[in-house]
N, C-alpha and C positions, 0 to 999 in steps of 0.2 A: 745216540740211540742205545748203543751197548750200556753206556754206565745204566743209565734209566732201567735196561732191561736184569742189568745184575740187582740190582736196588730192588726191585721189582721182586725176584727172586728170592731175594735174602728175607723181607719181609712174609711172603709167602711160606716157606720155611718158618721162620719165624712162630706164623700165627698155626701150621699146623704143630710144630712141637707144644707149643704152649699149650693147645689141645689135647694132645697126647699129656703132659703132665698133669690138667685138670681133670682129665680121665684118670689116671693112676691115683691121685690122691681121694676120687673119690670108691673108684674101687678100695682101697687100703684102709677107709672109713667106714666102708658097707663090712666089710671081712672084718674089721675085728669088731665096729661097734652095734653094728644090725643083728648079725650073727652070734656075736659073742658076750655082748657087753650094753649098753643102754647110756647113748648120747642126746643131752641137749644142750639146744644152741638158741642163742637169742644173739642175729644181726640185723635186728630191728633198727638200729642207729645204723647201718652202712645204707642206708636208702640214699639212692642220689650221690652217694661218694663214685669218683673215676678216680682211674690213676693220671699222673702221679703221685702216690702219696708213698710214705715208708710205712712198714706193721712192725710193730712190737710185742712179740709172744712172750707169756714164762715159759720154762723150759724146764718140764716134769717127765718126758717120758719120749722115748724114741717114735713115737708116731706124731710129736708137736708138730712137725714142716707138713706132713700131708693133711692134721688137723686144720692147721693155716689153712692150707691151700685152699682145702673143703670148703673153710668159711670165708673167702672174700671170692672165690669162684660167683662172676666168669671170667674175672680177670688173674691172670699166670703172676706167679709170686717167685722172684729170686732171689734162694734164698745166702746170706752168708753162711758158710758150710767149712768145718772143720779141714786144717790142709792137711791131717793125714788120711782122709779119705780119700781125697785126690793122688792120694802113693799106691792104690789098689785098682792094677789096671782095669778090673772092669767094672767096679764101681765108679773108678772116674770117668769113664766112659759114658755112664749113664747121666753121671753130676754134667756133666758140660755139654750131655743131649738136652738136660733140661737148665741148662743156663745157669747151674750154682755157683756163685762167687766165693773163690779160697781163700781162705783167711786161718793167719799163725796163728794159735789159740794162746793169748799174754802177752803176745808181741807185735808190736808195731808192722802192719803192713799194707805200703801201699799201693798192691795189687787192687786188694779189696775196693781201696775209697776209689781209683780210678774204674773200677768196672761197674761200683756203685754210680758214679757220675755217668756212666753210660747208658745206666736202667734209665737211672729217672731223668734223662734229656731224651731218650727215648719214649718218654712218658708212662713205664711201667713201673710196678710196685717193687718195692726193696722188702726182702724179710731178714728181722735183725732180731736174736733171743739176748738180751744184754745182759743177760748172767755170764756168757759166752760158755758156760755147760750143762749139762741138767743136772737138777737136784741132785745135792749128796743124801739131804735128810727126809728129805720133804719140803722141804721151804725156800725159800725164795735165795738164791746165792747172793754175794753183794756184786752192785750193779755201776761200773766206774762211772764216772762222770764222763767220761770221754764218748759215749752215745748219745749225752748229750751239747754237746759239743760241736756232734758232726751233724746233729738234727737242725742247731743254731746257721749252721754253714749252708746247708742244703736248701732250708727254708720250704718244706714242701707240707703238706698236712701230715699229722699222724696217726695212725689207728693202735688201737690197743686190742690184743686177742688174749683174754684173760681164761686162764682154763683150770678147773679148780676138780681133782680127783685124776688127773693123769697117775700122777706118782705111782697110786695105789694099783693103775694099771701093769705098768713097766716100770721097778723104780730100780733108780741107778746098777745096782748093785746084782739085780736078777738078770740071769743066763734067761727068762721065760718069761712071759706075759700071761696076764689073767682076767677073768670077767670082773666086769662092775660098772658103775654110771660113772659119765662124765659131766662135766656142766660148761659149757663155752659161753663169752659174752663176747662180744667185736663192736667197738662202737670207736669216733673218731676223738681222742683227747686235744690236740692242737693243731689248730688252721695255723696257715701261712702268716695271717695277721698279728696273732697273737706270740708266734716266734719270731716274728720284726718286733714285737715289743718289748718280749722278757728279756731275761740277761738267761747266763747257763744256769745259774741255781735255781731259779726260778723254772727254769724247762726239767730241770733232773726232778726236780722236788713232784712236778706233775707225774714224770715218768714212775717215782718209786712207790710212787699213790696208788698209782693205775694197775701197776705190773706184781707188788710184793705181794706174796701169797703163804701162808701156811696148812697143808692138805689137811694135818689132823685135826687143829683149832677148825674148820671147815666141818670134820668127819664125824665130833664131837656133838656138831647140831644134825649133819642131815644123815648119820648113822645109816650110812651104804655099806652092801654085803662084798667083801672080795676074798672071799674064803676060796683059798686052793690049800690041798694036803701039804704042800710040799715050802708056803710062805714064807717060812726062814732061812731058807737054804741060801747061803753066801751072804746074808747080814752081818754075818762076823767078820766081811770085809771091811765093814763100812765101822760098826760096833766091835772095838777090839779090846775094849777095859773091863775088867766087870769091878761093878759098883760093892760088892761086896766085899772080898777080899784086897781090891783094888790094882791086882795083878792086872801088868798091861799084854798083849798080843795072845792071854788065854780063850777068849770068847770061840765059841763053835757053831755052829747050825747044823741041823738036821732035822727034816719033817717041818713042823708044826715050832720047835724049838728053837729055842737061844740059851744056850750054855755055858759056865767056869769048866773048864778044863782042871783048874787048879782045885777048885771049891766045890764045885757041885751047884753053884746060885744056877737056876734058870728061870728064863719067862716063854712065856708059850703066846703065840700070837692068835687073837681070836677072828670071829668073823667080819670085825670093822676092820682091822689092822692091827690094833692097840696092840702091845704088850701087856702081859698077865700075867702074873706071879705065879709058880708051880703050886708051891705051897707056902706055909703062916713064915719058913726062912729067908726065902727068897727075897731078896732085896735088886727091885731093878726101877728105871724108869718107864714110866705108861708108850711112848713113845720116840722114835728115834732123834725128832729132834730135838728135847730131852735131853738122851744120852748123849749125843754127840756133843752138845752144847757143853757137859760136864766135863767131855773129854777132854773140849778143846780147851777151859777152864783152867784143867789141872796140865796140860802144856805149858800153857800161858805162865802158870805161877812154875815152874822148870824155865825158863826162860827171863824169868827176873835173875838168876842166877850168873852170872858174867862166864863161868866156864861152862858154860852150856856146851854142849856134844852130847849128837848122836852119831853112830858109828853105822855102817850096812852094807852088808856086804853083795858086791855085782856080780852075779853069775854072767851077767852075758851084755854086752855094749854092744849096738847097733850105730851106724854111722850113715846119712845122707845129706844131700844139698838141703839149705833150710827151704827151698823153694819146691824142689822138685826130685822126680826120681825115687827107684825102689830103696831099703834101707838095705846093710848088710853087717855082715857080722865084723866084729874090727878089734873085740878083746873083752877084758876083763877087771877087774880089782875093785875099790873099797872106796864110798862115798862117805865124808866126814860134814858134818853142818854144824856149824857152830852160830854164834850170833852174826859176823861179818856176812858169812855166804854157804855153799856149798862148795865143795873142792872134792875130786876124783883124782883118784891116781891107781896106776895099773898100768899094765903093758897094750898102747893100740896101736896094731901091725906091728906086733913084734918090741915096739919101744917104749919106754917106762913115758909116761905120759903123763902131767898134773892139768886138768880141766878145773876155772874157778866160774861160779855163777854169783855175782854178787846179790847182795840180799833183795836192793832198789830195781836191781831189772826182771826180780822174780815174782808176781803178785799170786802164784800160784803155779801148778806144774801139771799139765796135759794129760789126763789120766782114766782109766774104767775101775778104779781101784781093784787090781787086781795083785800081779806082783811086777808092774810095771808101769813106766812115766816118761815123757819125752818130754825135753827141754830145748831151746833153739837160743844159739848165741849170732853172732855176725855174719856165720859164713854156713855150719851148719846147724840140723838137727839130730841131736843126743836123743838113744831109746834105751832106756838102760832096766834090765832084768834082774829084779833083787831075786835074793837069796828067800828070804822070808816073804808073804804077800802081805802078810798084816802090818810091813812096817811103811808100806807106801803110803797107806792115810794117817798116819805119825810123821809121815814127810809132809805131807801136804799141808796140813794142820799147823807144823814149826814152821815153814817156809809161809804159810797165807799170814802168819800172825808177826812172823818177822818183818814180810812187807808193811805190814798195814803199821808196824812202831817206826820203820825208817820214812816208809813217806807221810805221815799223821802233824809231826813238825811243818815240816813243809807246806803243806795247803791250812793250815793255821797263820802263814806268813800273809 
């Protein structure tokens, strides 16, 4: 009689948190998009779906999880959730009141896939952003194979929540959020049948269909307002070349602006988002994806180079369990990347220390482009505070594009 009555219990709880969560996310949808902003949604295809199925959202903007949530309500969505949030005692407090699943961002963990196999033998829904972060540009990050992989394993249906004008909302790189329309679709891409039948490529290829998005090519046709004064402020995180004199880490923001520090080039961002040439000198790209793309361009051709080095210096090394626990402070010194890998050397606690991250277990590195990135190898996780903020997304950029030359061989085999 006890077990039955715990069991009893547990589901009870259960179904009233899950409550509490569909509540929260729809409060978080009224506040910004009722109030602030102008949503539509078409889940006209979710008629007649139950759980269990998995969701797969793009990932534009820090309100995607309560977006989700919004749109497959009345059924609770758990979602996979960054594990440094889980290091913030009362944030994670609230992630494991509402059931979010922890997962190393690049790294293999199999917390995740067990707590995933727990949702959906439970019979509830899985929420997965397969970029595994939002947007850096605007567009769609690349999407591993290995989501589709675990979709092949599971065998369960899939839904797609394609959301097209987040970015514009919250994009990566802003301290602040701002008015403007959103547009959601939710409709279901693959039954169970049809993933008994494909192979992986066949499932990925549905998935990159479904999910690839570019906000401006979008913004280009249904020209939405998201004019705030203040729209460029920390885009020079993200944009740090300018196209003109082609000096790296000068770019600025302030106001309305995007600035050479060195030159004087600027563009001014209008009321769609676009960039906008000051005047007849100004040489920039219309848009960030655009730039970035150039950027990572002229990386790319620095990297054909065999002595490739970048040099950067760490103000400050942070140290915890890769799993768990608060971070702390533990030293200092100077991170080198070359083509092999990453290598750190400095004094931690006290003792000259060499840390190496090889190139193949880095597909990229955990980051708000700011002037910091965490890295996780076997035992722990690495937070390391550079010196400069503009040279973390020149890390990311050399490190994403290293990956992508050492495993490219490999899945051609």
């Amino acid at each position: 009689m006890k077990p039955f009555l715990s069991q009893a219990a547990t589901r009870l709880k259960r179904k009233i948190l899950a409550l509490l969560q569909i509540g929260a996310a729809h409060v978080i949808v009224y506040w910004v998009f009722k109030l602030r902003a102008q949503l539509r949604v078409d889940r006209s295809g979710m008629r007649g779906m139950k759980p269990p199925f998995i969701v797969l959202g793009n990932h534009t903007s820090n309100f995607d999880p309560a977006l989700v949530q919004h749109v497959i309500s009345p059924y609770p969505c758990y979602f996979l959730t960054s594990n440094y949030y889980f290091r913030l005692p009362i944030v994670r407090q609230v992630l494991n009141i509402f059931g979010a699943i922890p997962k190393i961002q690049f790294y293999p963990d199999i917390r995740s896939a067990r707590m995933m196999v727990e949702a959906i033998s439970r019979g509830d829904a899985v929420g997965i952003f397969p970029e595994g972060r939002r947007s850096i540009d605007g567009k769609c990050c690349p999407i591993p194979d290995s989501v589709a992989k675990l979709i092949k394993k599971f065998k369960v249906p899939v839904v797609s929540v394609r959301t097209r004008g987040g970015y514009f909302i919250w994009p990566r790189w802003s301290s602040f959020w701002r008015s403007g329309s959103v547009e959601t679709v939710a409709k279901p891409i693959l039954t169970t049948e049809e993933i008994c039948k494909m192979d992986v490529q066949e499932i990925y290829d549905i998935i990159c269909q479904a999910l690839t998005y570019n906000d401006y090519e979008w913004n280009r046709t249904a020209r939405e307002n998201y004019y705030h004064k203040n729209a460029a402020e920390r885009l020079h995180l993200v944009l740090h070349q300018c196209p003109r004199c082609f000096a790296e880490r000068t770019m600025r923001s302030k106001g309305i602006r995007l600035y050479c520090s060195a030159c004087g080039n600027t563009a001014v961002i209008d009321e769609s988002g676009f960039l906008q040439p000051l005047d007849g000198e100004s040489v920039i790209f219309d848009d960030p994806v655009k730039w970035n793309a150039w950027q990572r361009n002229n990386m790319l051709a620095l990297l054909r180079d065999d002595r490739f080095t970048i040099h950067v210096k760490v103000k400050d090394l942070r140290i915890a369990d890769k799993y768990y626990g608060e971070y702390r402070s533990c030293g200092y010194g100077e991170i080198i990347l070359n083509k092999d890998g990453m290598r750190f050397w400095g004094p931690i606690d006290g003792r000259m220390t060499e840390l190496f991250f090889p190139c193949e277990t880095m597909p990229s590195i955990s980051t708000e482009f700011r002037d910091d990135f965490e890295i996780c190898d076997n035992i722990n996780a690495w937070w390391f505070f550079l010196e400069e903020e503009q040279q973390t997304v020149r890390m990311e950029a050399a490190i994403s594009l290293l990956y992508e030359q050492k495993m490219s061989p490999l899945r051609s085999i």
